[in-house]
Each structure stands twice: as structure tokens, then as C-alpha cells.
C-alpha positions in Angstrom: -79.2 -34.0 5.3 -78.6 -34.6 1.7 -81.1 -36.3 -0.7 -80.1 -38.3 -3.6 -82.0 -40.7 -5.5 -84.7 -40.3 -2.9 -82.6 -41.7 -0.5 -81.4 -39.8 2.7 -78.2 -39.2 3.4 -76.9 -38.2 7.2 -73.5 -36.5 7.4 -71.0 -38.5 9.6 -68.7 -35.9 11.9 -67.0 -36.7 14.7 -65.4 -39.4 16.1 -67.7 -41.6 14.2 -66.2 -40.0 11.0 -62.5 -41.3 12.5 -63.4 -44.5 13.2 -65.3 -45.4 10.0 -61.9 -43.9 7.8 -59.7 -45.9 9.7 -62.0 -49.2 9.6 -62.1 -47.8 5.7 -58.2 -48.0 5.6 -57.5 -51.5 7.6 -60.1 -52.9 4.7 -58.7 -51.8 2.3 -54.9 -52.9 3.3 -56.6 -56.0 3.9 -58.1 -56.3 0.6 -54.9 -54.8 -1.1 -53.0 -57.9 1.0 -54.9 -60.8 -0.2 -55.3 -59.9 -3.9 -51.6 -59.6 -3.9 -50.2 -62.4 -1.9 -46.9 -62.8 -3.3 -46.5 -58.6 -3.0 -47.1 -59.2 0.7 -44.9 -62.3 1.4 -42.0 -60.8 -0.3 -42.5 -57.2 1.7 -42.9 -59.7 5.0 -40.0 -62.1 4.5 -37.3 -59.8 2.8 -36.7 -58.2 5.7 -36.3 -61.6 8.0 -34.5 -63.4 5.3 -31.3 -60.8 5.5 -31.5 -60.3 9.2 -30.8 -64.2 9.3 -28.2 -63.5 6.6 -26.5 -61.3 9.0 -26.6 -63.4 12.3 -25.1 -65.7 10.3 -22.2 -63.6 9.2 -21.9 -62.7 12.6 -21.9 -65.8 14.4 -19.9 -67.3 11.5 -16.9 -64.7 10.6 -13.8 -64.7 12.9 -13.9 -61.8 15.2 -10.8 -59.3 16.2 -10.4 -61.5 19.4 -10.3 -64.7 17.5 -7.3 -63.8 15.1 -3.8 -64.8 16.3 -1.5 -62.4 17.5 1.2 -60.5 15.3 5.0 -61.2 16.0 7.0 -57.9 14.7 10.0 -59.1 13.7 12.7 -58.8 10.8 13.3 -62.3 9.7 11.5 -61.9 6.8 13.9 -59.9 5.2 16.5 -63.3 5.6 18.9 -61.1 7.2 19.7 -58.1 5.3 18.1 -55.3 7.4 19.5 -51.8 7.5 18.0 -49.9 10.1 18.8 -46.5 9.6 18.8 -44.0 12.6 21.2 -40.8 13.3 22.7 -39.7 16.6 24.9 -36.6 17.3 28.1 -38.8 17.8 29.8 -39.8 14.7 27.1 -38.3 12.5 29.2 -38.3 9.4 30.5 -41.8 9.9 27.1 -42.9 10.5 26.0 -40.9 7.4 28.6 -42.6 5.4 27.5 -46.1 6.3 24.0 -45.5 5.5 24.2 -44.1 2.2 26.6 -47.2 2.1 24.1 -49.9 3.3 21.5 -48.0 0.4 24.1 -48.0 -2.1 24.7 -51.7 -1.7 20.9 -52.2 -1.0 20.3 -50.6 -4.9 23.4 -52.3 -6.2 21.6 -55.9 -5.3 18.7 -55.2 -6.3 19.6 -53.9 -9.9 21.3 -56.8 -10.1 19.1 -59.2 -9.5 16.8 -57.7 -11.8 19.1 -57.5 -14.5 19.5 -61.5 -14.0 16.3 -62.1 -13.6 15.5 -60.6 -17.1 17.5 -62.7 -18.8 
């Protein structure tokens, strides 16, 4: 026992302490909470306003399944494809023609810039 003030002071240990610290902290978050209202609202609905942000985006934006399938082919190029592959028969013929096709492939293509810059 402690005396201050002639007043007498008991020692709280224990369990008793525990339970008086943590009815100590709950009052004062609750105090803390009400003196700063706006604080709390903004620490409560932050987090629920961006989780319905993201349902949102995910109900909303098309899914992998929902895009239309991709058709591989070469029309794009209106026509002028080389393909350019090797085998073992004819390889210098086959040579020939595809440093042909790149030759002509170049050829056009200079051209049409030139013409174009004019």
C-alpha cells in the first residue's frame, strides 16, 4: 500500500490488472473514435469503397472466355507472302528464290517509300 495525499492506494496485480488495461485501451479507442469522426469514417469506408471498385471491374471487364477467337491467317498481307523454309532437295534453287522473293520484297518497299516522300 502506497499513501499519497492521505489517500490509500492498493496495488492492482493480476488478472484484475489485465482487465482494467484492456477496459483502459477499448476507452480510450473509443474516445479517440468519436473526437475524430471523419478519421474513423475514412479508415472504415476506404477499404469498402475499393473493394466495390474492384467487383465492379470484375463483373464489368470482358474475361479471356468472352473475347472472340483468333483466325491465323495471311490475308492481311493482300497477297504478297513469302514463306521462307529450306529442305535438302534443291537447296540452292530454293536459296536462289528466297534471296529473290527478299530482294523484290526490299526493292518494293524502297520504292514505295521513295514515292511516298515525294
Amino acid at each position: 500500500m502506497s499513501t499519497a495525499y492521505m489517500v490509500k492506494f492498493a496495488r492492482v496485480t493480476g488478472l484484475r490488472q489485465y482487465l482494467q488495461q484492456i477496459r483502459a485501451m477499448f476507452v480510450k479507442l473509443v474516445l479517440h473514435a468519436w473526437r475524430n469522426v471523419a478519421m474513423t469514417l475514412t479508415q472504415i469506408l476506404t477499404p469498402v469503397f475499393f473493394g466495390c471498385i474492384a467487383c465492379i471491374l470484375i463483373w464489368t471487364l470482358p474475361m479471356a472466355s468472352d473475347l472472340p477467337p483468333l483466325y491465323l491467317n495471311l490475308s492481311q498481307y493482300r497477297g504478297h507472302v513469302v514463306v521462307p523454309y529450306l529442305s535438302a532437295q534443291n537447296s540452292s534453287a530454293q536459296i536462289q528464290r528466297l534471296a529473290d522473293g527478299y530482294r523484290d520484297v526490299i526493292v518494293a518497299q524502297v520504292t514505295t517509300c521513295s514515292t511516298a516522300g515525294n
